[in-house]
C-alpha positions in Angstrom: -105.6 -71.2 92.6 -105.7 -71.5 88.9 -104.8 -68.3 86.5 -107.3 -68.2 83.5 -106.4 -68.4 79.6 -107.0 -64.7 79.4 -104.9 -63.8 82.5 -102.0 -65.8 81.2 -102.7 -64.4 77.9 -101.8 -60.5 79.3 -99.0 -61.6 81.7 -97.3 -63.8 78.1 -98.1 -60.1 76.2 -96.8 -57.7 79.0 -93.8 -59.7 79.4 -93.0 -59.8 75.9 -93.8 -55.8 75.7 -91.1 -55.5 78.4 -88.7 -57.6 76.7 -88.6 -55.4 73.6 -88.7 -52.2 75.4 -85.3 -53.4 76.7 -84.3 -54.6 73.7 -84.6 -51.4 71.8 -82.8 -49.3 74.5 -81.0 -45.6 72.7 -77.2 -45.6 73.2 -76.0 -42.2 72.6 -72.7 -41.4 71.9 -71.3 -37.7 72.3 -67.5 -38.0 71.8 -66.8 -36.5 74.8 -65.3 -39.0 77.0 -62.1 -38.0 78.9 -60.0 -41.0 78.1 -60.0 -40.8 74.5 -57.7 -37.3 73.5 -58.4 -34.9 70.7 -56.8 -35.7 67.5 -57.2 -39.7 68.2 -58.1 -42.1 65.4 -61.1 -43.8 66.3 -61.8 -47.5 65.3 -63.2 -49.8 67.9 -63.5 -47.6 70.7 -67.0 -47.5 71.1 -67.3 -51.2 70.0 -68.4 -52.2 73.5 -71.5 -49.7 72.8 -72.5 -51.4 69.6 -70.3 -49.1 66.6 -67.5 -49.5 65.3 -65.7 -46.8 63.0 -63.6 -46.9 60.1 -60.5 -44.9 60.9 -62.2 -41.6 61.8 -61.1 -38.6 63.7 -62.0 -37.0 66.9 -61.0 -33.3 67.1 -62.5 -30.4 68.8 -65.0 -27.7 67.1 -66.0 -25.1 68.9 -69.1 -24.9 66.5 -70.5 -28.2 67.4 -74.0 -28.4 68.7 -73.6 -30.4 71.6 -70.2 -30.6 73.7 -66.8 -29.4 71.9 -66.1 -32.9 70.3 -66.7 -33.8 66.6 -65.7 -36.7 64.7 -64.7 -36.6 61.2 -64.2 -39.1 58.6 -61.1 -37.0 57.7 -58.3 -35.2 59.5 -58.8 -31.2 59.1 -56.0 -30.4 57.3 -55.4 -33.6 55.1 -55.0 -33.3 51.4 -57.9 -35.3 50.2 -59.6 -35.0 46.4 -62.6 -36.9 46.6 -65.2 -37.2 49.5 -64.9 -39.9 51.9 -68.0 -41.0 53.8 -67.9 -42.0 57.4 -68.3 -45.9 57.8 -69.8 -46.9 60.6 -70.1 -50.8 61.3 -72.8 -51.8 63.7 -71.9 -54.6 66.2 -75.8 -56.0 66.1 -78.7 -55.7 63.6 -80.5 -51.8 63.3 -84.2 -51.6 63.4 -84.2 -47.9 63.0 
């Protein structure tokens, strides 16, 4: 039995459909996980999940939207006179 052009053509497009729907799989992060306490400095944490952080802190808020977990670029409390963004590095390229 032989598969035609236009048969091999779909299977060729449905497996390359497949392959970039696992490609461009969400990872959420919600700052909630047990092992890491409130008030620790995250850096590379999370860098088995793709981000990696620039010295930022987790502490709890009870105004957060989701969970009781935020994480800040700066320590509540610190003296600091100028805003500091949150850099987050990126362990493999973004498409959106």
């Amino acid at each position: 039995m032989t598969i035609r052009p236009i048969a091999q053509t779909c299977i060729l497009v449905i497996t390359l459909l497949l392959a970039a729907g696992a490609a461009g799989a969400q990872t959420i992060l919600d700052f909630e996980d047990a092992d890491i306490p409130t008030g620790a400095t995250i850096v590379a944490q999370y860098g088995a999940r793709g981000v990696i952080f620039q010295h930022a802190s987790l502490e709890s808020d009870p105004a957060a939207h989701s969970g009781t977990r935020v994480l800040r670029a700066v320590k509540t409390g610190s003296e600091v006179f100028t805003p500091l963004p949150m850099v987050i590095t990126f362990t493999s390229a973004q498409t959106a």
